[in-house]
C-alpha positions as CSV (number, residue, x, y, z in Angstrom):
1,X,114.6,126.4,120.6
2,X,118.0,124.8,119.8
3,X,120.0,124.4,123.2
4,X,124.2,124.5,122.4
5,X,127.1,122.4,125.0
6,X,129.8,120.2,124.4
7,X,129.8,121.6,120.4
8,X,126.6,119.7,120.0
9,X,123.4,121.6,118.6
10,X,120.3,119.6,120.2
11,X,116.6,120.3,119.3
12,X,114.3,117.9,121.3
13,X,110.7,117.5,122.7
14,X,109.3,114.8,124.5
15,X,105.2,113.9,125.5
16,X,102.7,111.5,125.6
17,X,100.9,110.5,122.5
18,X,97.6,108.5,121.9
19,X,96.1,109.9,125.3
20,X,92.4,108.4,125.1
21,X,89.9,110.3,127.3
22,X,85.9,109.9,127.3
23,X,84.1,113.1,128.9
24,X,80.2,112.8,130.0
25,X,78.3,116.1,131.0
26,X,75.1,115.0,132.7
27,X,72.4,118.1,133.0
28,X,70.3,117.9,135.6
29,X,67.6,120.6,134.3
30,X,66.6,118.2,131.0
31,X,68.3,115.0,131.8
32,X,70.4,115.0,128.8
33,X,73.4,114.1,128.6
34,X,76.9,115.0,126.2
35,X,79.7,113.0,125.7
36,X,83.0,113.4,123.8
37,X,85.6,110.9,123.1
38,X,89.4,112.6,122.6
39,X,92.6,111.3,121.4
40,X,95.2,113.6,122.8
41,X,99.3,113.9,121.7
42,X,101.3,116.4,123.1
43,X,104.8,117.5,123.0
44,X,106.6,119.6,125.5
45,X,109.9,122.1,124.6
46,X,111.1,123.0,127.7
47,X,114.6,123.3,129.1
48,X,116.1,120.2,129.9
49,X,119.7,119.7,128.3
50,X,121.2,118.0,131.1
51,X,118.7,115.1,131.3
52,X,120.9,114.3,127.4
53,X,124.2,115.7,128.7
54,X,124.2,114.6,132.3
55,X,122.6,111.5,134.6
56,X,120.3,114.3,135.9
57,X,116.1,113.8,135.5
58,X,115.4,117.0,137.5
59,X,113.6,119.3,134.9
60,X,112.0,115.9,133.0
61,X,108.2,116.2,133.0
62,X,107.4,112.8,133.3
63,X,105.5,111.4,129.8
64,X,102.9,109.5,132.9
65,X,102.5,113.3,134.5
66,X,101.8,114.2,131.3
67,X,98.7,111.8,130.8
68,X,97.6,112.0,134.0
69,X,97.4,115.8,133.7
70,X,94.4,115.3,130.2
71,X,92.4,113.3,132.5
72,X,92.6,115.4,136.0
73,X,92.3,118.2,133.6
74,X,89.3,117.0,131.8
75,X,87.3,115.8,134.9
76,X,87.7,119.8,136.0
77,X,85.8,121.3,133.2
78,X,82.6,121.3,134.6
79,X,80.8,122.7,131.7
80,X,80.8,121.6,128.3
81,X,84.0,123.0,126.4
82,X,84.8,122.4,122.6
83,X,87.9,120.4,121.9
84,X,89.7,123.5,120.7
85,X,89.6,125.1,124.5
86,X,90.4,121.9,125.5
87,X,93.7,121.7,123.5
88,X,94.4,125.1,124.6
89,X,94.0,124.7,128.4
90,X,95.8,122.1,128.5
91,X,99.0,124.0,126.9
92,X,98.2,126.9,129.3
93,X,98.6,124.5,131.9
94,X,101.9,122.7,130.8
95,X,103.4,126.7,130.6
96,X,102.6,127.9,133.1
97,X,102.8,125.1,135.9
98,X,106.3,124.2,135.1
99,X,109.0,127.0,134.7
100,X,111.3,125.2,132.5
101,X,108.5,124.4,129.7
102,X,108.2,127.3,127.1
103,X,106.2,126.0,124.6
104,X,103.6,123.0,124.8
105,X,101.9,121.5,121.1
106,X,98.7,119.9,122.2
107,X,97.0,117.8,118.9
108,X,93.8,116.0,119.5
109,X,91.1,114.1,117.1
110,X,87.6,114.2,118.1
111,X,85.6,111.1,117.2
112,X,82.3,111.9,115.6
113,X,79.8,110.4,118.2
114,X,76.8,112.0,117.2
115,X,73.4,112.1,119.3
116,X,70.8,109.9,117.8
117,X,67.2,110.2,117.3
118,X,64.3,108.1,118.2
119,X,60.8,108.2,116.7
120,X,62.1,111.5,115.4
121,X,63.3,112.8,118.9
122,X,66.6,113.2,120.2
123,X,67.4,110.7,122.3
124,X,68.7,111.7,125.6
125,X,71.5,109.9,126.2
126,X,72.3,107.6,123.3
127,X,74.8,108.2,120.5
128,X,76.2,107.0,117.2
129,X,79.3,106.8,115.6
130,X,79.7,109.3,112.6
131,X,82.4,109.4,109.9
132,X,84.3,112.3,109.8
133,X,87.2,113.7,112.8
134,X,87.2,117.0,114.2
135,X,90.6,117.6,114.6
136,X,93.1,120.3,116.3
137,X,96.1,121.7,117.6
138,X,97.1,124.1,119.7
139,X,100.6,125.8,120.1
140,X,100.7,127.6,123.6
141,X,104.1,129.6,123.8
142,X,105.0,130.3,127.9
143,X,104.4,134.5,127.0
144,X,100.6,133.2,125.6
145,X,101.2,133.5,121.8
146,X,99.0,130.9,120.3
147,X,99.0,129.1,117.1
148,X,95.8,127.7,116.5
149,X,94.2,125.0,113.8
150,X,91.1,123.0,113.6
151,X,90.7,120.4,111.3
152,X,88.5,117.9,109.3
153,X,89.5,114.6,108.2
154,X,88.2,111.5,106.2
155,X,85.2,113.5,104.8
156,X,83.9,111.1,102.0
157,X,82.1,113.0,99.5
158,X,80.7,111.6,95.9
159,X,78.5,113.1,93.2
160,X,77.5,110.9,90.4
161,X,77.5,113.4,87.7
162,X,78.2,117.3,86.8
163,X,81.6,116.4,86.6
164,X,84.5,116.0,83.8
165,X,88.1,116.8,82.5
166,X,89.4,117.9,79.6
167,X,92.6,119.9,77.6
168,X,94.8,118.3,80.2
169,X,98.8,117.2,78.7
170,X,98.7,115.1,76.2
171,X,101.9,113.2,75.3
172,X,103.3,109.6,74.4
173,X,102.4,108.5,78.0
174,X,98.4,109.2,78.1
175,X,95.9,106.9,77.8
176,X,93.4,108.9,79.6
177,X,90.1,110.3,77.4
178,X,88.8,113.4,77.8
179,X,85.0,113.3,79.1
180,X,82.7,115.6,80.3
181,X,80.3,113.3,82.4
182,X,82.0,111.3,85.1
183,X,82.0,110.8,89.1
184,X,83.6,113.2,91.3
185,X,84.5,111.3,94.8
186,X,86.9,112.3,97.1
187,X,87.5,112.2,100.8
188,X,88.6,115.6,102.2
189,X,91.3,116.5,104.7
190,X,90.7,119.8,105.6
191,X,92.9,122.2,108.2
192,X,92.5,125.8,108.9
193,X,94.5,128.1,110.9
194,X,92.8,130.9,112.8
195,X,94.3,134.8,112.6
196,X,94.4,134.6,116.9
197,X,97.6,135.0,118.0
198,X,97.6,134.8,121.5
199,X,95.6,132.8,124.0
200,X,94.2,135.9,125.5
201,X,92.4,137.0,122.2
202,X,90.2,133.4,121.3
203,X,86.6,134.4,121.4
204,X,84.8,133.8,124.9
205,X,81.9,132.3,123.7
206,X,81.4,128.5,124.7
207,X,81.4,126.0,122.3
208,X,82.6,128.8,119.7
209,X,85.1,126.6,117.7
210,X,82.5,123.6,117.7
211,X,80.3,126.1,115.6
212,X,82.9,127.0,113.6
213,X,83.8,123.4,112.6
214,X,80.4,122.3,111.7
215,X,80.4,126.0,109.6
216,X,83.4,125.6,108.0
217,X,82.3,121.9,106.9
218,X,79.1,122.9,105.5
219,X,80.5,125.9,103.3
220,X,82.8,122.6,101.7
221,X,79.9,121.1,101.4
222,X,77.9,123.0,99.7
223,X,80.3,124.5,97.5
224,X,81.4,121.1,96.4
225,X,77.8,120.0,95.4
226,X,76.2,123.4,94.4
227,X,72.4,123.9,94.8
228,X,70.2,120.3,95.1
229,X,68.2,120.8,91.9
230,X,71.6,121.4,89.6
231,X,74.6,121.0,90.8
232,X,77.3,122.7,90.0
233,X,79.8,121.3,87.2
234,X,83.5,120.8,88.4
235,X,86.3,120.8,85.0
236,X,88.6,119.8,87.4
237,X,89.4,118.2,91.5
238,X,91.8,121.4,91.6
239,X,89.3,124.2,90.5
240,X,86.5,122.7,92.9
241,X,89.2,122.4,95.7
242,X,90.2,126.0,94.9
243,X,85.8,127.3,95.2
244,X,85.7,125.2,98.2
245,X,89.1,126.9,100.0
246,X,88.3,130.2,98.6
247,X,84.6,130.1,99.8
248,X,86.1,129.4,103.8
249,X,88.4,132.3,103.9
250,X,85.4,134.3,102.2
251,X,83.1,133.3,104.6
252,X,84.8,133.2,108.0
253,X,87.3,136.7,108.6
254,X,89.2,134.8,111.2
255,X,90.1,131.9,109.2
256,X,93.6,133.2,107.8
257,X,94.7,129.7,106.0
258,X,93.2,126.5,104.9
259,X,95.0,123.6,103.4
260,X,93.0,121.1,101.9
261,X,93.9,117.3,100.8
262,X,91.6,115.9,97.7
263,X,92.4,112.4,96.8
264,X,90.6,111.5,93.5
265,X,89.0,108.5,94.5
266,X,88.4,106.9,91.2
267,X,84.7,104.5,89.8
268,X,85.6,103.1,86.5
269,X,83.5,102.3,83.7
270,X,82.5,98.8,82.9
271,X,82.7,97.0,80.3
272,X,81.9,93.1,79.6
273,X,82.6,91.0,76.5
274,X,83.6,87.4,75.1
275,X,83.4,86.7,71.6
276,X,80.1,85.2,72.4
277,X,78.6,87.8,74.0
278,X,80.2,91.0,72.8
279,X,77.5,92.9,74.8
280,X,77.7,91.3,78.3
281,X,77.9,94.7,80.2
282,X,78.0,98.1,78.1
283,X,79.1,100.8,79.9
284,X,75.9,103.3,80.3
285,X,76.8,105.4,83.0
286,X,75.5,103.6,85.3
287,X,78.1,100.5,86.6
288,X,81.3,101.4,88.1
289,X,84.2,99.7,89.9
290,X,85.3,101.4,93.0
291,X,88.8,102.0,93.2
292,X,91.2,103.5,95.6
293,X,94.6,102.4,94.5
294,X,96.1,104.0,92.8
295,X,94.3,107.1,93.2
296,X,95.3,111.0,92.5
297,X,96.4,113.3,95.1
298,X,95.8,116.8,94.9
299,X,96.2,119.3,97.6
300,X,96.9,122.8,98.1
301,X,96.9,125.8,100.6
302,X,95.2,129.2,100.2
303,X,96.3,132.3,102.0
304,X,94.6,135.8,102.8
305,X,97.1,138.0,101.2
306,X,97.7,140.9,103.5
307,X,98.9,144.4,102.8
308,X,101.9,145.4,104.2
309,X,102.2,149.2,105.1
């Protein structure tokens, strides 16, 4: 919300970024224990034009309230809570505890600790460090409309065949050759919006949007490699980022949105020669050079399209 005085349109937020916070729940009737590890940012809109204008702090929510508020906040939820509620009761707080704040964006990345197994049996209370983020944010407006997306990010994935591309532009420029039989790696960036639009509408069962993530992630999954025995060919990153967006909004009615970030992580054929040796290596499919640089970057958005009356 712009704010108008002396002739001067202002638009400014302010917040506390890069809030880490580590959360234990220890259950007494199996011994185990769960543990989380956030990274919290979050901005605060709120009404304070004369802190710019005028010497005057009064309506300033201090950015060391702020992170002290993720941590008192966090050692109150008593039972386990998935990092979307968490996102979200914090923004309820922010709104509704200070008058002059109206809208609160709370983003936080979930490291992937992951309980490991001993033997074959979950261990208790020891865990391991995953790859991919969980990721959210929450948009709490002061009447409780919501704005809600989860996330996944730095999901390597890499098939080794069942993959090609062909009939692209060809002009002066291009060097590329057409194949059919390649390596398809990429690491995805994934973010989904849900259709909820105000706080009082989420779903009330716990560790609902946990679910959800590790749902969403396996529909990519799968759709990106296709059954185990086959496959399933990809002509293209952009038609296989297209199954995989298509097959969330498919799958999951309250996922309205998902935009989705495809680098084409490239492994290069190689080939060996000298004059001596013409033969050194030749290039059978089999030995690559992993690249990242320069790599393509494709990403798009998909949409449910909905009828307007």
């Amino acid at each position: 919300m712009a704010q108008e005085a002396d002739g001067i349109r202002l638009e400014q937020r302010h917040g506390k970024a890069r809030v880490r916070v580590g959360r234990v729940w220890r259950h007494a009737h199996d011994g185990s224990h769960h543990f989380v590890e956030w990274n919290v940012s979050i901005s605060l809109l709120s009404h304070c034009l004369s802190s710019y204008r005028l010497d005057d702090n009064s309506d300033i929510v201090a950015t060391d309230t702020i992170k002290n508020t993720v941590y008192v906040r966090a050692k109150e939820c008593g039972d386990r809570l998935s990092v979307e509620e968490f996102a979200i009761l914090i923004g309820k707080h922010f709104c509704s505890f200070y008058p002059q704040v109206f809208t609160a964006i709370v983003n936080i990345i979930e490291k992937p600790w992951e309980r490991v197994s001993i033997d074959g049996k979950p261990h208790l209370h020891g865990f391991k460090l995953g790859s991919e983020n969980h990721t959210t944010e929450a948009r709490v407006e002061k009447s409780g409309a919501l704005n809600l997306t989860s996330g996944i990010g730095g999901l390597a994935l890499l098939k080794t065949t069942q993959s090609g591309f062909e009939r692209f532009v060809r002009d002066k420029y291009t060097i590329l050759p057409e194949t059919r039989e390649r390596m398809l790696a990429t690491e995805v960036n994934a973010s989904w919006r849900y259709s909820y639009e105000s706080v009082a509408s989420i779903p009330t069962k716990g560790l609902y949007f946990s679910e959800k993530f590790m749902d969403v992630k396996k529909v990519l999954m799968d759709t990106f490699f296709g059954p185990p025995e086959t496959g399933v060919y990809s002509p293209s990153v952009q038609r296989t980022l297209y199954l995989m967006g298509s097959a969330v909004l498919k799958r999951f009615a309250d996922v309205s949105s998902i935009h989705l970030k495809m680098p084409n992580i490239h492994f290069l054929p190689v080939n060996l020669s000298t004059k001596e040796n013409p033969s050194m290596v030749k290039f059978k499919d089999d030995v690559y050079l992993p690249t990242d640089e320069p790599h393509g970057s494709i990403e798009a958005t998909l949409s449910r399209i909905t009828s307007k009356l």
